[in-house]
Structure formats: structure tokens, C-alpha cells
N, C-alpha and C positions, 0 to 999 in steps of 0.2 A: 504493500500500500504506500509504503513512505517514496521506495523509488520510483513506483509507478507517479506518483504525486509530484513528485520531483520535476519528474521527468515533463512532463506537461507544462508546469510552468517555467521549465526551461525554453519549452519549443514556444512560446507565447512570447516569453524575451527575445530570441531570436529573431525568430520571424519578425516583429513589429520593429526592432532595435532600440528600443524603448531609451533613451540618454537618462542620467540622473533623475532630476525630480519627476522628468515623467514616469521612470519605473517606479517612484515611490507612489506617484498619484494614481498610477495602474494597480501596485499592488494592497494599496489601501483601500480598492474598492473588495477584495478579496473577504471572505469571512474571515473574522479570528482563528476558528476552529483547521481553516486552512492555511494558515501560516505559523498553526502551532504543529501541526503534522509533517511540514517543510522544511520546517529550522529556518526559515529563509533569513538570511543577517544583513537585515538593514539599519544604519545607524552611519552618526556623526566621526570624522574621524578629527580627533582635537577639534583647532580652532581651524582648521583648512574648509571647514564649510562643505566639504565633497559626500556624497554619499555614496558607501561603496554595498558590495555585496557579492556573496560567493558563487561562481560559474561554473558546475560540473562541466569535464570536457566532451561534446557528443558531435563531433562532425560528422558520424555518420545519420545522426538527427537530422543536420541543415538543409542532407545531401536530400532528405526524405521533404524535408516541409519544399526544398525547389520544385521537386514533383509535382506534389500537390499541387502548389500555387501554381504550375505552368497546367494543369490541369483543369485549374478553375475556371485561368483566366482563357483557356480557350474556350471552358462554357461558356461565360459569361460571354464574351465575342459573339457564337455563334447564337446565343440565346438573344443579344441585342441587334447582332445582322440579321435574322432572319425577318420579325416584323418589318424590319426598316424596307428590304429588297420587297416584301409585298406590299410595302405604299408605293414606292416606286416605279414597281411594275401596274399597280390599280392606278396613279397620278398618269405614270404612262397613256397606258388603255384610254382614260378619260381625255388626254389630248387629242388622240387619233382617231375619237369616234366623234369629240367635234369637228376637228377638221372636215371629217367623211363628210360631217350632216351638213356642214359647211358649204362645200363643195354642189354635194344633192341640189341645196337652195338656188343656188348661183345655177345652177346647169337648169333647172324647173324654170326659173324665173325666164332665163334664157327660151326657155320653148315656148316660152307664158307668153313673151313678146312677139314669138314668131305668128302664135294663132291671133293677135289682136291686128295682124296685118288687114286679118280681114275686118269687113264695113260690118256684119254681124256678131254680133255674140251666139258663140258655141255652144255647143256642151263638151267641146275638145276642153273649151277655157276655164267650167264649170271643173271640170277633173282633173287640172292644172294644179288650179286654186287650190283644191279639197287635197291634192297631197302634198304641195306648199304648205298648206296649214299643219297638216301632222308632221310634217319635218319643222318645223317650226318651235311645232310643241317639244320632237323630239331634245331638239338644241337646249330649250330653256331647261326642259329636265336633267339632260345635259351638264349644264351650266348649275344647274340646285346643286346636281352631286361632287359637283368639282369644287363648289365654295364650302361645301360639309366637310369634303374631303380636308379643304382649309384650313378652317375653322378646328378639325382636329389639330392639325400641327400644330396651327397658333397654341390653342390651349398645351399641347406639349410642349413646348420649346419653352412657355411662360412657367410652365413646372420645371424644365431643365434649369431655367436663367435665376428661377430661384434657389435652388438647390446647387447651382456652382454658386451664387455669393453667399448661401451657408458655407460651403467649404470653404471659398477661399478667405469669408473671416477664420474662420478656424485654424488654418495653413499659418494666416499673419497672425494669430496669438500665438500659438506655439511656438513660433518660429521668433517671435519678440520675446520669448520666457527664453529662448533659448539662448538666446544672444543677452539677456540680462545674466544668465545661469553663467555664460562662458565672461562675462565681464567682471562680473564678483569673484571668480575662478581664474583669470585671467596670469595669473604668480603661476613662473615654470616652476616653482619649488613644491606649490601644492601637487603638481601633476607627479613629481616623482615620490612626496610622499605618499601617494597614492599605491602606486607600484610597491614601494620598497615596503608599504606595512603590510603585504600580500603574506599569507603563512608558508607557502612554498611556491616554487617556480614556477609551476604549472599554472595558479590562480595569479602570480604575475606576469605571466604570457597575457592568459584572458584579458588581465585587466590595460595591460598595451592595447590589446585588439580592441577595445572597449572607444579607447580614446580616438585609435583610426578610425573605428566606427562613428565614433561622436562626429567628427569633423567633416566622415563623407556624409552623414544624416544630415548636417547642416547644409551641406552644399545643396544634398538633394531636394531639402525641403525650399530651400530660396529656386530650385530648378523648379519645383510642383507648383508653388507659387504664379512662377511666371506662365504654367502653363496653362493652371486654371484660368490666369486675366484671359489670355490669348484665346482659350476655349470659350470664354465667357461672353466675347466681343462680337465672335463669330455666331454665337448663338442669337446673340442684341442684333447683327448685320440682318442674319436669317428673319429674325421674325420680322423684322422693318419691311423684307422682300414680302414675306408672306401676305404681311398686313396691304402694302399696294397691289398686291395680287390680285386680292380680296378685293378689292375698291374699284379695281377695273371691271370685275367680274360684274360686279356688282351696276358698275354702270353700263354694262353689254347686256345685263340680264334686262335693265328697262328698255333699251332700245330694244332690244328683238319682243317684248312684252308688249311697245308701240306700234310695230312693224306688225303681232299677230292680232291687233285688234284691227289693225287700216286693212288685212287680208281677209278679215271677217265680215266687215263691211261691204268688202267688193263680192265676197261670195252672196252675201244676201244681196246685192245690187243683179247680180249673175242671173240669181234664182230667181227673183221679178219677174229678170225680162224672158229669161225663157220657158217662164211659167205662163206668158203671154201664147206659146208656139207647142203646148202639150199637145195638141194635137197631133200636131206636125211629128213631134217627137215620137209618139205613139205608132207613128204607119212607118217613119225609119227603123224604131226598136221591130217593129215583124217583119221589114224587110231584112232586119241583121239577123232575126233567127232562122227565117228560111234558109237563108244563104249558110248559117252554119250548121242549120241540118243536111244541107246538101252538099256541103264540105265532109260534114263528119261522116255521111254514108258513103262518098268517094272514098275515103280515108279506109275505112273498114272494107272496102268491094277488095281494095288492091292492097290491102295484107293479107285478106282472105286469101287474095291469086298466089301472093307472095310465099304461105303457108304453104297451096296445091303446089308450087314449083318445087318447095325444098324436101315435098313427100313423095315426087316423082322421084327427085335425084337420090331418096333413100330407098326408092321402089315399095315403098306402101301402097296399099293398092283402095284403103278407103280411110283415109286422113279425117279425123274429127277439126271441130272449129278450134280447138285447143292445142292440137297437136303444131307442134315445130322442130322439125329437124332440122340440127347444125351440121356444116359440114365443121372439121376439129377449127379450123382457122376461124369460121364465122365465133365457135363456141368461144375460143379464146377472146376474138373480139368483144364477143355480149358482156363476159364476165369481167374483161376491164374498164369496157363502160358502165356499166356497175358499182365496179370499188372506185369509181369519178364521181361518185354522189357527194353533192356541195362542194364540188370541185370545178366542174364545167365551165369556160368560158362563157360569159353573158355572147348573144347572137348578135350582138351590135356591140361598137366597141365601149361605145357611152348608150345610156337611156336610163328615162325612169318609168317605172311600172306604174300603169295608171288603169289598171282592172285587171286584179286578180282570179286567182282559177275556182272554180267553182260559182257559187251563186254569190250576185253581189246587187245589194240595193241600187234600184234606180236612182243616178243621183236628183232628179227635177219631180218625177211623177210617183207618187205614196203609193208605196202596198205592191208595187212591182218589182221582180225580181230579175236578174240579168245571168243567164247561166253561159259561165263560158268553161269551155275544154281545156282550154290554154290559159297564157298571159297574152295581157298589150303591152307594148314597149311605147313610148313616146321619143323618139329621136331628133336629132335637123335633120336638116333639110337635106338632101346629098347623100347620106349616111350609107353604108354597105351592111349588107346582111351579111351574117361570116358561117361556117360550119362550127357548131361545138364539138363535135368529135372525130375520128376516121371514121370514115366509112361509104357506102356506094348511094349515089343517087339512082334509085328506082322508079323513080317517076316525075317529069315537068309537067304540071296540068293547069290549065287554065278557069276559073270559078268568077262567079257572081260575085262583085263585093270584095272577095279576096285577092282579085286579079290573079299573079302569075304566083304556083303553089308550088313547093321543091321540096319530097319527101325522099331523106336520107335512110341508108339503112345500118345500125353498127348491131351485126345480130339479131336476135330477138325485139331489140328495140331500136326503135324510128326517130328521126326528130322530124318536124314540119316546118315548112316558115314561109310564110303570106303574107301578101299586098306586097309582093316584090314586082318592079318596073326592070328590065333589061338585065335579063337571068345570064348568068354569065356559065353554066355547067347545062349538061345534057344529060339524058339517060345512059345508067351504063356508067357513068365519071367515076375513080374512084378518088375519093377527097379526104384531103389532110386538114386536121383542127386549126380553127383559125381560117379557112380560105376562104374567099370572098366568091358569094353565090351570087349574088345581086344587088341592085338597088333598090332602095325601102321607096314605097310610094310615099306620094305628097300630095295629099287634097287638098285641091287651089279653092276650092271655097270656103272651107276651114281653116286654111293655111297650118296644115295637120302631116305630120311625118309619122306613122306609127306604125311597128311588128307586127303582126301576131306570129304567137309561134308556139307550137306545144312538143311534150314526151309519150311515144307511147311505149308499152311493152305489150307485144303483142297486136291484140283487138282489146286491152285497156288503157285508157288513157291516164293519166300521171300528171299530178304537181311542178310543173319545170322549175319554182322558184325554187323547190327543195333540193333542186340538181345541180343548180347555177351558184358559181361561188361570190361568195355575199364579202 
């Protein structure tokens, strides 16, 4: 018990390198009962003022506490890096997803102005407006969680900056005892009395080291000193940044909050006038479903063929609606267009999606619903439709509405893509990702650039936004 006791408050001296009055102020917090079990000998030596004390020798202790302490402090590293790299990485992300929305706006706005060429109000304009405004919305929620995000560091860094000026008072008192300690000590004679009333060689070794000890602690602690200021200042720089950060943000959040009310306006100004033309709207909405029933039955007549062709070349002699044989090459293909899900090239090089797949409210006329197979793209003017994947064109056909229609093959699944002007492939073509099929139509009386374009696998039809890398 005694050595093990010993031995502990040995490794507590060491480790800390505790100088005179502070190991008396260390060990006075100690119970009685633990410094009657120690023997520990602290006391006045004459009038020299020093306070000395006996040092078992245990280097191969010291060798044990460097361990540890390099131990620690790489936890302590890796426990304080690791939140830090997930703000950084989260503050990251929240840049690049405003820019993105950024971008969206300016490119939307951009098409916005192309449809206002025309002398009428749209419903090109109407669905401009309407996913302006949710990018809009998007940005300002956006912009809430980038000033949260803020607002954390700030309140951190204001807990950092008070937590280094506790320390670094603490540094400069001790560090001012210390230099009072070595000024009233300041007599080379007290030092060697020191030494010399050691009871054997051994504890006057110790008490040498004691003194080189003392003087590197001083150095050190005037080095810690200056590095808490230094730390301290940069932390003062840091939040000063954060806080203008904050302030900008803050006044970006009102302008885009101005910009989503003047976009709200012009939708309701939108919805007025072409609630004036519901009629009108009404005989083009059945002229666009006819057309895309008679798309989508083309569509399925020549996958159906496409199925009878690839049961011929397996010599099946009565192929269900379901049946599709690959030859190995096709199979390969299908399967790596497949593991391309949310990977796939957008079919235009820029656009934004302004009717989504499946059913979608009419934007002008209540209670009606808008079913599409695909997506629309809204483009400029000019723009090129591109293949997303390899694979063979099987068919150029011409349609109502959709004009010039170019249905690709990669395996088991198809891509389409409509209201192309001056197709640039033929049947038979086999095409690489990325190459340019045509040009996207532009309706001069809408002043309207827009895709359509879907996935099938097989004779079902399929989500394209879920394929297209976002």
C-alpha cells in the first residue's frame, strides 16, 4: 500500500512538474490520511525559504506516463478532429447546393425571358414561374440552414474565447508566482544549499534535475502563455468572420424573400390572364393526351416487334408479351445500364424540369390532372438533344405534337426523346453516351424550347429523373 501510494504521487509530480510552492499547493489539496501513508517530506529548509522534498528514483515511471500522455493526446486530436471535418464537410455541402440553386435560378429566369418574347402569356410562362418559385424557396431554406449552421460556430468559438482567457489568466498567475518564487530565491547559495542538505547522492541528483526542471517549466510556461494570446486572437479574428458572414447572409436572405414575393405576384398576375383562355386550355390539354396516347401505343407496337425479333434470333417459337431474349452482348449492355441509375447524363446538356412523371396538377384549371410517361425539359433555344447511354437506334418516327421521335435501344431498356427538329442519326446507328441526336424544337408562338423524353424497360415505363444524375 505504502509503495503503491508512493508511487502514484510520484507519477502526478512528474508528469505535471509541479516547481516548489506549487507542489506544496498540489499536495495540500491531498487528505491528511494520504500524506501520513507517504511520509511525503515537505518542509522549510532554514532560512533559505526553499521547499524541498524526497524523489524516489523511477525512470522507468516517466518512460510509462510519455505513453500514456502520447496516447491521450492523440484521443483527444482525433476526438476534437473528427466533429470539426463534419462541419466542414456539412458548411461545404451547404455552399454547393446554393450555388447549384443559384445557378437553376439564373438558367429558369433565363428561359423565363425567352417565353415572354412572345405578345401572349403562356402556360410555358405559368411553369417557368411555378419552379422559379420553388427554387427560390429552395435557396432561402438554403440560406436558414447555412446561418444555423453559423450561429453554431459563433456560439462555439464564444465558448472557446472564453475558456482561453480563463486559461491564459491562469498561465499569467502562475507564471507571476513563479517569477516572485525564483526572485525571493534568486541567492546561488540557496540553490546549492539545496542540493548539499540532500541525504544521499541519489536525492541530490533528483534535486539538480529538479532545478533544470524548474527553469525549462518557466520557459515553457512564458512559451504557453504566448500561445494561448496567439490562439486567443485567432479565435477573436474567426468569430469577427463568422459574425459578417452572418450579416451578409442575413441581408441575401431579405432580398431573395423580396424577389419570392415580386415572383408570387407575377404568378397570380399569370393565373388571371390565362384563366381568361380555360377554354382554350382545355381543347390543347386533349389535344396533348391524344397525341401521347398515340405516342405511347407506337412506343409499345415496336418493343413488342423488338421482343418478336430477339425470340426469332433465340428460335422461340411462341414469345409471351414479357419474354426478352438477350443476345450475351445486349445482356451485358442492359445490366450496365442499370448499375447507371442516378448516374445518367441529363438528355440536354443544361434544362430544367418543368413536368414531372407521372400525374401532375393542372397548373391554370382545378381538379384536373396531367399524366405524363416521361419528363419535360425546358431548354434554349438551339439546344441539342444528346444520347444518355450506348446503344442502337431502332426506330426515327414521326408523331403528332411530338414531331421527330428517336427511340434508343441499350438492352432490355429504351430511352425516347421528342419534339426533336433535324435528327441527326438513323435507324440501325449505333451510339455512344453523350452524342448529339438532334435538335430540340422551339415553338414560335410560345417562344418555348422543350424535351420530352422518357425510360422504358421493356413495355414499362420508368421515372427518368430517378436515372439522371442530379
Amino acid at each position: 500500500m505504502y509503495n503503491n501510494t508512493k508511487t502514484l504521487c510520484t507519477n502526478i509530480l512528474l508528469k505535471t512538474d509541479f516547481p516548489g510552492k506549487l507542489a506544496l499547493r498540489h499536495f495540500d489539496k491531498l487528505s491528511a490520511a494520504l500524506r501520513s501513508v507517504t511520509n511525503w517530506k515537505i518542509g522549510k529548509l532554514g532560512n533559505a525559504g526553499i521547499f524541498h522534498y524526497s524523489i524516489v528514483p523511477s525512470f522507468q515511471i516517466m518512460k510509462n506516463i510519455s505513453i500514456v500522455n502520447t496516447t491521450l493526446i492523440l484521443f483527444v486530436f482525433l476526438f476534437l478532429t473528427f466533429p470539426f471535418q463534419l462541419h466542414s464537410q456539412k458548411k461545404e455541402k451547404l455552399k454547393k447546393d446554393k450555388q447549384k440553386i443559384e445557378n437553376e435560378i439564373a438558367y429558369t429566369n433565363k428561359l423565363l425571358k425567352e417565353t415572354k418574347k412572345s405578345t401572349q402569356t403562356s402556360l410555358s410562362q405559368l411553369v417557368l414561374i411555378n419552379k422559379q418559385i420553388r427554387q427560390r424557396e429552395d435557396l432561402i431554406v438554403n440560406i436558414s440552414s447555412e446561418m444555423g449552421f453559423i450561429n453554431d460556430n459563433i456560439a462555439s468559438n464564444n465558448k472557446s474565447v472564453e475558456i482561453l482567457k480563463k486559461e491564459l489568466a491562469e498561465l499569467k498567475d502562475q507564471y507571476a508566482k513563479m517569477i516572485y518564487h525564483a526572485y525571493i530565491n534568486r541567492n546561488v547559495n540557496n540553490k546549492l544549499m539545496f542540493v548539499f542538505a540532500a541525504k544521499d547522492f541519489n536525492q541530490a541528483y533528483m534535486r539538480m534535475k529538479y532545478m533544470q526542471q524548474y527553469s525549462q517549466y518557466r520557459k515553457k510556461q512564458a512559451e504557453q502563455i504566448q500561445l494561448k494570446r496567439f490562439q486567443l486572437t485567432q479565435k477573436i479574428t474567426e468569430l469577427q468572420g463568422l459574425l459578417s458572414d452572418k450579416k451578409n447572409l442575413l441581408t441575401t436572405q431579405n432580398v431573395e424573400k423580396k424577389n419570392l414575393d415580386t415572383e408570387k405576384d407575377l404568378k397570380s398576375q399569370t393565373v388571371t390572364s390565362l384563366q381568361k383562355k380555360e377554354q382554350e386550355l382545355a381543347r390543347t390539354l386533349k389535344e396533348k393526351e391524344a397525341a401521347a396516347n398515340k405516342l405511347q401505343k407506337a412506343i409499345e407496337a415496336i418493343i413488342s416487334e423488338e421482343i418478336k425479333k430477339a425470340a426469332a434470333r433465340a428460335k422461340i417459337a411462341t414469345p409471351t408479351a414479357k419474354t426478352f431474349t438477350l443476345t450475351p452482348d445486349e445482356m451485358a449492355l442492359s445490366k450496365n445500364f442499370a448499375s447507371n441509375k442516378q448516374k445518367l447524363p441529363w438528355p440536354v446538356v443544361r434544362g430544367v424540369i418543368t413536368s414531372n412523371f407521372g400525374e401532375n396538377p393542372h397548373p391554370v384549371i382545378p381538379g384536373i390532372k396531367v399524366n405524363n410517361k416521361g419528363i419535360d425539359m425546358a431548354t434554349s433555344s438551339g439546344s441539342k438533344a444528346r444520347a444518355v447511354f450506348d446503344g442502337t437506334v431502332i426506330r426515327v418516327i414521326e408523331m403528332p405534337v411530338y414531331r421527330n421521335v428517336v427511340i434508343i435501344s441499350h438492352g432490355e431498356y429504351y430511352s425516347v426523346y421528342s419534339k426533336l427538329d433535324n435528327v441527326f442519326v438513323k435507324q440501325g446507328d449505333k451510339i455512344k453516351t453523350k452524342q448529339d441526336i438532334g435538335i430540340v424544337h422551339t415553338n414560335s408562338e410560345e417562344s418555348k424550347t422543350e424535351l420530352h423524353f422518357e425510360i422504358w424497360k421493356g413495355d414499362v415505363f420508368l421515372d427518368p429523373a430517378l436515372w439522371l444524375a442530379r
